[in-house]
C-alpha positions in Angstrom: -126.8 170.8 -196.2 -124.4 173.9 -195.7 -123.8 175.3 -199.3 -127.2 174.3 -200.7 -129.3 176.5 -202.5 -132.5 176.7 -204.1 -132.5 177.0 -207.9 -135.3 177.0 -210.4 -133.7 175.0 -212.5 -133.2 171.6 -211.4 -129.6 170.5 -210.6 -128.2 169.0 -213.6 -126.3 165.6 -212.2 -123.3 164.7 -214.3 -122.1 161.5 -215.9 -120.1 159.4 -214.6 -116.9 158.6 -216.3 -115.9 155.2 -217.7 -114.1 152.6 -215.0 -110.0 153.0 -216.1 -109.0 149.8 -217.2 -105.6 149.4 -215.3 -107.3 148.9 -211.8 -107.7 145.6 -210.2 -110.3 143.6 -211.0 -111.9 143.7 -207.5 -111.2 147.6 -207.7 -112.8 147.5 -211.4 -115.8 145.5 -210.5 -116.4 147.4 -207.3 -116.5 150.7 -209.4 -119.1 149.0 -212.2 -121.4 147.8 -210.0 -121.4 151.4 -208.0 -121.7 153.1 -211.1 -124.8 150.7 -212.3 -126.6 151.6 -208.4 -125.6 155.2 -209.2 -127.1 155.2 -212.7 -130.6 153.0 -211.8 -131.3 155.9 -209.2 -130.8 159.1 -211.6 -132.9 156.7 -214.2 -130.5 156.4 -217.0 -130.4 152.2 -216.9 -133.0 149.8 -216.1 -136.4 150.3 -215.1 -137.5 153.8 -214.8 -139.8 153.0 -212.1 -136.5 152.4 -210.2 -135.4 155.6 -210.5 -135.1 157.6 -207.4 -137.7 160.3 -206.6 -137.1 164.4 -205.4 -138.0 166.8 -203.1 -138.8 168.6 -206.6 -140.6 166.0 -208.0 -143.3 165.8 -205.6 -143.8 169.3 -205.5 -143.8 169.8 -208.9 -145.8 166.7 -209.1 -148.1 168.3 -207.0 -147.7 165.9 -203.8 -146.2 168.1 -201.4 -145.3 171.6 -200.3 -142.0 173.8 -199.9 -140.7 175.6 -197.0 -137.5 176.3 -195.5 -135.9 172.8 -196.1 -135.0 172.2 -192.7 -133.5 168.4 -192.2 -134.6 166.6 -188.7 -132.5 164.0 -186.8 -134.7 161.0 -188.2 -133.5 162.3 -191.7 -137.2 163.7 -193.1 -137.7 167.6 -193.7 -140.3 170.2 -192.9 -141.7 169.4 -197.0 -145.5 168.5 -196.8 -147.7 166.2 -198.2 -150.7 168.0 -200.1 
């Protein structure tokens, strides 16, 4: 995570921009469906229970701890449950 930092503000994501029209329509479907996986995980479409969760919403949420946000080879971090 070189390049990372720690805000106080959570990171705002942007939106993504519409599929151009003048692709295939293998290259244009590809790009819809990623965009629809993309958008159920930030929670803008479909169920918001779907909606992927943060390292800063469980702490804020209560659920865990910070520390240094250290990253291990099985992919979990040095964040704690409460």
């Amino acid at each position: 995570m070189s390049g990372s930092k720690r805000t106080t503000n959570p990171t705002v994501v942007p939106g993504l921009p519409k599929v151009p029209s003048d692709l295939s329509p293998q290259a244009k479907r590809y790009l819809e469906m990623l965009t629809e996986a993309v958008e159920i995980r930030l929670g803008r479409r479909g169920d918001p229970r779907d909606a992927a969760i943060t390292f800063r919403d469980l702490i804020d949420a209560g659920l865990a701890t910070e520390g240094p946000l250290v990253f291990n080879n099985n992919g979990g971090t040095n964040i704690t449950p409460v």
